[in-house]
Biopython code that builds the backbone (N, CA, C, O; Angstrom):
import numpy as np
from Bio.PDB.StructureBuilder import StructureBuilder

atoms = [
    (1, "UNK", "N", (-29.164, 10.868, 122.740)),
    (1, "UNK", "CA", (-28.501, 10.319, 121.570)),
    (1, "UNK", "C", (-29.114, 10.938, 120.324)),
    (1, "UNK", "O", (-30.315, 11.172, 120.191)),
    (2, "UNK", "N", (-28.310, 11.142, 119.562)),
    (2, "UNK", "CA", (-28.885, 12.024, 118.611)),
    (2, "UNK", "C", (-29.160, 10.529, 117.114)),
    (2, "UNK", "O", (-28.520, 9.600, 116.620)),
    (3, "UNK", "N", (-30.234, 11.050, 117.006)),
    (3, "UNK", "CA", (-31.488, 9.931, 115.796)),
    (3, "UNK", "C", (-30.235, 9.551, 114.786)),
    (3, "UNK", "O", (-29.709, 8.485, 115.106)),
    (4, "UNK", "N", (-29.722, 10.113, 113.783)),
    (4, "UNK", "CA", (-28.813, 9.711, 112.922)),
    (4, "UNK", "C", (-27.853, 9.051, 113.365)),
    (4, "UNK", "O", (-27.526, 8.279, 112.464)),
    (5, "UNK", "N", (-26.930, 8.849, 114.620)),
    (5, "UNK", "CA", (-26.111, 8.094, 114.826)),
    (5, "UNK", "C", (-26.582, 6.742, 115.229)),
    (5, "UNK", "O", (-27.503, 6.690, 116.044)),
    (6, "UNK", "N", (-25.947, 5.380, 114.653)),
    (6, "UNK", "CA", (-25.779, 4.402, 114.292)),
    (6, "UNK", "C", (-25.120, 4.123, 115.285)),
    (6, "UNK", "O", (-24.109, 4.773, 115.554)),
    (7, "UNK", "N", (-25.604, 2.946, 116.163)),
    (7, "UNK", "CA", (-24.640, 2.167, 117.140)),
    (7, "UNK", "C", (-23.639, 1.538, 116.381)),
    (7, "UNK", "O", (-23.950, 1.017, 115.309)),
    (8, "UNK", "N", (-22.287, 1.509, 116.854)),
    (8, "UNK", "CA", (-20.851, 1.056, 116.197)),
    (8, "UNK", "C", (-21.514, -0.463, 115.873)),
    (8, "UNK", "O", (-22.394, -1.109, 116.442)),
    (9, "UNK", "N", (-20.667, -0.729, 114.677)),
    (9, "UNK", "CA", (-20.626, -2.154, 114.321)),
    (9, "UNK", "C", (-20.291, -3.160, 115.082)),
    (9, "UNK", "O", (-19.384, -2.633, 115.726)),
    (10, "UNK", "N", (-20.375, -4.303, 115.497)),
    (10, "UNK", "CA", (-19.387, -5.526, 116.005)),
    (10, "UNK", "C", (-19.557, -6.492, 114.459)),
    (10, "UNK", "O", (-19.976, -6.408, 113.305)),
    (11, "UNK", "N", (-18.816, -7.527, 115.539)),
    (11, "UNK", "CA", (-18.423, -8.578, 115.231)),
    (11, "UNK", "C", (-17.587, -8.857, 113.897)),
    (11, "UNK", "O", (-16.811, -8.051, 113.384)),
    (12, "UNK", "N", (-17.922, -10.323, 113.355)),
    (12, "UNK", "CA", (-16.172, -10.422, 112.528)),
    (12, "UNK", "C", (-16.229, -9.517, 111.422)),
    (12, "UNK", "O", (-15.098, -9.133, 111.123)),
    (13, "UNK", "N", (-17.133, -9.038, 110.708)),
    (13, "UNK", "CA", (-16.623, -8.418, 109.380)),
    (13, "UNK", "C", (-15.840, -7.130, 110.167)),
    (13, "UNK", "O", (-14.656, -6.928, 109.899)),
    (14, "UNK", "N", (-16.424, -6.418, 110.978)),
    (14, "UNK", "CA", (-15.688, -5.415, 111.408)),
    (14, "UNK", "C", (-14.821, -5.640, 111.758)),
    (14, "UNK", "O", (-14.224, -4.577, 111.925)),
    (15, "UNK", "N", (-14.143, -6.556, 112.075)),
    (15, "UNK", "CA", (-12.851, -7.104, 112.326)),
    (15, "UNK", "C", (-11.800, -7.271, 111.001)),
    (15, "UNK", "O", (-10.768, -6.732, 110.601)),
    (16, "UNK", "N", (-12.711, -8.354, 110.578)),
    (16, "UNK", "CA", (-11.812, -8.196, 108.776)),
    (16, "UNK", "C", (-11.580, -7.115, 108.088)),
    (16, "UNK", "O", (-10.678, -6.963, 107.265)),
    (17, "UNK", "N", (-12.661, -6.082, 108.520)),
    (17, "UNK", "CA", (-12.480, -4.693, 107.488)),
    (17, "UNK", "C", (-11.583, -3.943, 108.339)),
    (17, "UNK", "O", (-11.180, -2.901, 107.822)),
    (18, "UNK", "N", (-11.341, -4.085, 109.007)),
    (18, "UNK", "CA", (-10.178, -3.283, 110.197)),
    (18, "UNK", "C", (-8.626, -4.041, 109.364)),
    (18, "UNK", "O", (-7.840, -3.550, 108.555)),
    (19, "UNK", "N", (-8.668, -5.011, 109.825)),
    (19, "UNK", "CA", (-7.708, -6.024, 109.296)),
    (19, "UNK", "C", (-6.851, -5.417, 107.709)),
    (19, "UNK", "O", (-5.703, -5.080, 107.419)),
    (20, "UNK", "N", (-8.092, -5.523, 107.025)),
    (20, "UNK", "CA", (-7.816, -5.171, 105.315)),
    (20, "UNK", "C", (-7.113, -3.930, 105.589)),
    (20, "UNK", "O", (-5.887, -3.912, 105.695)),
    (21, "UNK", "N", (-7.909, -2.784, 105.720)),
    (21, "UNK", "CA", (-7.543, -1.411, 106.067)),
    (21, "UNK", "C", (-6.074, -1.155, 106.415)),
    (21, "UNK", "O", (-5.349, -0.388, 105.780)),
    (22, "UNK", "N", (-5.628, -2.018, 107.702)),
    (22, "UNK", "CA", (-4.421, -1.664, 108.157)),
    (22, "UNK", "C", (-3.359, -2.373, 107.247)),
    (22, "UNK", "O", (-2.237, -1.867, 107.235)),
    (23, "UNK", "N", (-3.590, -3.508, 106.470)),
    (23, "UNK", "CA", (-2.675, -4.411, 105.521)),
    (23, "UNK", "C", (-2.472, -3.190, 104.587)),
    (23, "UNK", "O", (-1.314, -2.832, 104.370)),
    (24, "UNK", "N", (-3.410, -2.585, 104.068)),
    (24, "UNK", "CA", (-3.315, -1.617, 102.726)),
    (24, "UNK", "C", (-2.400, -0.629, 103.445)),
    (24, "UNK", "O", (-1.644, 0.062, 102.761)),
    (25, "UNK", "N", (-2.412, -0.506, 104.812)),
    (25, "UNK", "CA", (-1.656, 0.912, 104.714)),
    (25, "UNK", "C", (-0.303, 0.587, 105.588)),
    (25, "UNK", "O", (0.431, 1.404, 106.145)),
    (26, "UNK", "N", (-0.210, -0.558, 105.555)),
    (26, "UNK", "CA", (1.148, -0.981, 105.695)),
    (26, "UNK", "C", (1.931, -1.246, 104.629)),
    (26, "UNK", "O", (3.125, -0.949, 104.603)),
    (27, "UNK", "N", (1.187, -1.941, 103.479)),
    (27, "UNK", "CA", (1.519, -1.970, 102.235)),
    (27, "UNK", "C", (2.337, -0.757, 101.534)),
    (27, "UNK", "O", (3.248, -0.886, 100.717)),
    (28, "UNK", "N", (1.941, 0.133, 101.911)),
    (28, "UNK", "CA", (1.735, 1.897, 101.392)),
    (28, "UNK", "C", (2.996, 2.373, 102.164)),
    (28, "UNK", "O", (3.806, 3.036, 101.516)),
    (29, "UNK", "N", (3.196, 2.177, 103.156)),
    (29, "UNK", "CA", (4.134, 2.888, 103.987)),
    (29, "UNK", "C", (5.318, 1.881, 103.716)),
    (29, "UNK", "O", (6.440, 2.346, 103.513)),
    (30, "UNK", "N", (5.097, 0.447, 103.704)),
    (30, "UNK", "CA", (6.614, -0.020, 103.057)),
    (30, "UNK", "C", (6.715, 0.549, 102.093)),
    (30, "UNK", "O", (7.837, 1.040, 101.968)),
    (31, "UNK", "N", (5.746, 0.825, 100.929)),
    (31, "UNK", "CA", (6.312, 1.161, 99.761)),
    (31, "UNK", "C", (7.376, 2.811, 99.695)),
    (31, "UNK", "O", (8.525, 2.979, 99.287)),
    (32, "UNK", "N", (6.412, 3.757, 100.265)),
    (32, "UNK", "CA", (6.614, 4.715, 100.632)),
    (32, "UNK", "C", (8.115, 4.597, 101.402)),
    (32, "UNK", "O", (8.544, 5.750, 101.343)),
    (33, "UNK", "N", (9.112, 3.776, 102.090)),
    (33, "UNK", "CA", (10.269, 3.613, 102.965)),
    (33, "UNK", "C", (11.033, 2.973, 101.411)),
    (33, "UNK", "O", (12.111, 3.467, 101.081)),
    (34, "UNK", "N", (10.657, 2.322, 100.887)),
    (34, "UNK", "CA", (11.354, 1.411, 99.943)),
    (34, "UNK", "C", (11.820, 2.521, 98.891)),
    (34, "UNK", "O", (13.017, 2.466, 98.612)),
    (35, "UNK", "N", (11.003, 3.612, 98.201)),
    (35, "UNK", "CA", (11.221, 4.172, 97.696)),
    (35, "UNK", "C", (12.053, 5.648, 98.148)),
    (35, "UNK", "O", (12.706, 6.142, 97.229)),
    (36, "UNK", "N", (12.085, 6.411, 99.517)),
    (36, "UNK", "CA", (12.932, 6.621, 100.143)),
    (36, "UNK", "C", (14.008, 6.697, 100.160)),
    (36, "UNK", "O", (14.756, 7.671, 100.086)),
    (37, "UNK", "N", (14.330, 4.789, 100.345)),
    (37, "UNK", "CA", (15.573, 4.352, 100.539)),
    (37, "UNK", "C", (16.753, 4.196, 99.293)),
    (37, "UNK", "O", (17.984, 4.194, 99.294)),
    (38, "UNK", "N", (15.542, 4.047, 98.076)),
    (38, "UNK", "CA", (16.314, 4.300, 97.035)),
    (38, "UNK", "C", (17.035, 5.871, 96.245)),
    (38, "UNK", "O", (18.042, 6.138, 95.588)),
    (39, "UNK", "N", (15.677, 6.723, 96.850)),
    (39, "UNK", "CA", (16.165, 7.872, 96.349)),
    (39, "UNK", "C", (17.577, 8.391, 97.137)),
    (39, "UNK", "O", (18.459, 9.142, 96.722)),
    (40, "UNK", "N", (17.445, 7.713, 98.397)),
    (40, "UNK", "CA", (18.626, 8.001, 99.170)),
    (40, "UNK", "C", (20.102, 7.815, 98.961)),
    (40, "UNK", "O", (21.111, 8.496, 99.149)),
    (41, "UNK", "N", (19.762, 6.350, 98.391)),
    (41, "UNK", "CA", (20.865, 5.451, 97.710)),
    (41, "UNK", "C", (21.406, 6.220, 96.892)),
    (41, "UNK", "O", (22.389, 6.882, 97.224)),
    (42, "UNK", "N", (20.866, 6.288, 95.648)),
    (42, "UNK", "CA", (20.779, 7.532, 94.411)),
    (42, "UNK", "C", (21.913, 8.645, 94.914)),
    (42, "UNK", "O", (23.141, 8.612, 94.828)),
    (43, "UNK", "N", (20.742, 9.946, 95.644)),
    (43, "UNK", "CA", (21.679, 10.432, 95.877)),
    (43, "UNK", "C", (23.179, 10.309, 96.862)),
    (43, "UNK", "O", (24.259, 10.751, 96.471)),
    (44, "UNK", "N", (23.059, 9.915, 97.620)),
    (44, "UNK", "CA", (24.655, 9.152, 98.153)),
    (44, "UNK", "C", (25.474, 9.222, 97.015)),
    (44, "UNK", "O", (26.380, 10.021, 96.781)),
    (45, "UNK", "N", (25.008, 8.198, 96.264)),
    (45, "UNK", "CA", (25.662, 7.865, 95.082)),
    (45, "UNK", "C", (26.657, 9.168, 94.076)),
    (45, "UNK", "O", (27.849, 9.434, 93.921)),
    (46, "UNK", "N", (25.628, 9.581, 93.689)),
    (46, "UNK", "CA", (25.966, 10.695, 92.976)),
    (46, "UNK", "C", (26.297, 11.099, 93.826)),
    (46, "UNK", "O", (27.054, 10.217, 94.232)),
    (47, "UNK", "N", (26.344, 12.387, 94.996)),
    (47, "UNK", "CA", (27.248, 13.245, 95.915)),
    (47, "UNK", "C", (28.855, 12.870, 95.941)),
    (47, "UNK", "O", (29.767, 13.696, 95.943)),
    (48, "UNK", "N", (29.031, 11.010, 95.966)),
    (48, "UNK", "CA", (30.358, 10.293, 95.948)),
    (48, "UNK", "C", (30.965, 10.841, 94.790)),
    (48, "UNK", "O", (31.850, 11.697, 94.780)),
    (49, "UNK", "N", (30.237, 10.091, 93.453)),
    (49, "UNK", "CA", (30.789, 10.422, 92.353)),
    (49, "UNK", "C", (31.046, 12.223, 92.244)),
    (49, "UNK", "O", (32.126, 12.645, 91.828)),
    (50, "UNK", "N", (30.257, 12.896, 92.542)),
    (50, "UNK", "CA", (31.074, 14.125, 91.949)),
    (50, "UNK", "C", (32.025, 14.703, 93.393)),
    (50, "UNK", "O", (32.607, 15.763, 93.159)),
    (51, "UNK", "N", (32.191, 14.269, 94.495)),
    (51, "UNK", "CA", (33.348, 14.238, 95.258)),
    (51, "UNK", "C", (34.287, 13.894, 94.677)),
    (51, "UNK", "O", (35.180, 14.739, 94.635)),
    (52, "UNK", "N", (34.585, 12.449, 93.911)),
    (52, "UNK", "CA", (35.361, 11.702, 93.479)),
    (52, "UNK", "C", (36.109, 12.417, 92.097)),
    (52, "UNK", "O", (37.201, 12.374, 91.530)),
    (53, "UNK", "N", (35.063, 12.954, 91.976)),
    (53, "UNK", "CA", (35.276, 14.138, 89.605)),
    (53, "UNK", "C", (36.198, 14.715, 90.576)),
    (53, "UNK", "O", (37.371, 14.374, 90.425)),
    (54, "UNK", "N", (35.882, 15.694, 91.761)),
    (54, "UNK", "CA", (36.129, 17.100, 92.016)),
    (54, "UNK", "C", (38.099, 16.378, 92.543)),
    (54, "UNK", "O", (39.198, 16.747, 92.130)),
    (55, "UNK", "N", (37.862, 15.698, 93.183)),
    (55, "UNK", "CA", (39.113, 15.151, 93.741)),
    (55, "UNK", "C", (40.102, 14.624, 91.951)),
    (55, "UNK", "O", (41.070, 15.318, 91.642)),
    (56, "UNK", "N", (39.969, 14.239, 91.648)),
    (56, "UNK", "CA", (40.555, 14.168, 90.353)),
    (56, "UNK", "C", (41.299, 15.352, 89.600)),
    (56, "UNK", "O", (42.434, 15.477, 89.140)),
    (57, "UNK", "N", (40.261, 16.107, 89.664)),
    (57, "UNK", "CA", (40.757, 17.287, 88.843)),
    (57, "UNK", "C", (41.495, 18.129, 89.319)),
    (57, "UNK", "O", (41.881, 19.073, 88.630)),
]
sb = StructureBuilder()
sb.init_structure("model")
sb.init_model(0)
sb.init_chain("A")
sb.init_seg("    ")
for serial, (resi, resn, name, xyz) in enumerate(atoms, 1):
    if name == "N":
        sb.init_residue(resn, " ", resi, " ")
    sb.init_atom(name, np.array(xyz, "f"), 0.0, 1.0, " ", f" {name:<3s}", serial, name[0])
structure = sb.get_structure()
């Protein structure tokens, strides 16, 4: 075993700090889908509307 390595942590904080960790990056990745979904929206949107100009004219 090499001198600098540290036997892994237990018990509850390592649990809670696991816990926190994965909340933040679930947090992050909804946000990350939410914003996505809007840019998606967006463009949809617009692509319709200038289908819709082009059909007009």
């Amino acid at each position: 075993m090499h001198p600098n390595h540290r036997p892994p942590r237990t018990g509850r904080k390592r649990r809670t700090r696991l816990r926190q960790w994965i909340a933040r990056r679930r947090r992050i990745a909804l946000a990350h889908m939410l914003r996505g979904a809007c840019y998606g929206i967006g463009t949809g949107a617009i692509g319709l509307a200038f289908i819709w100009l082009e059909r007009l004219m």
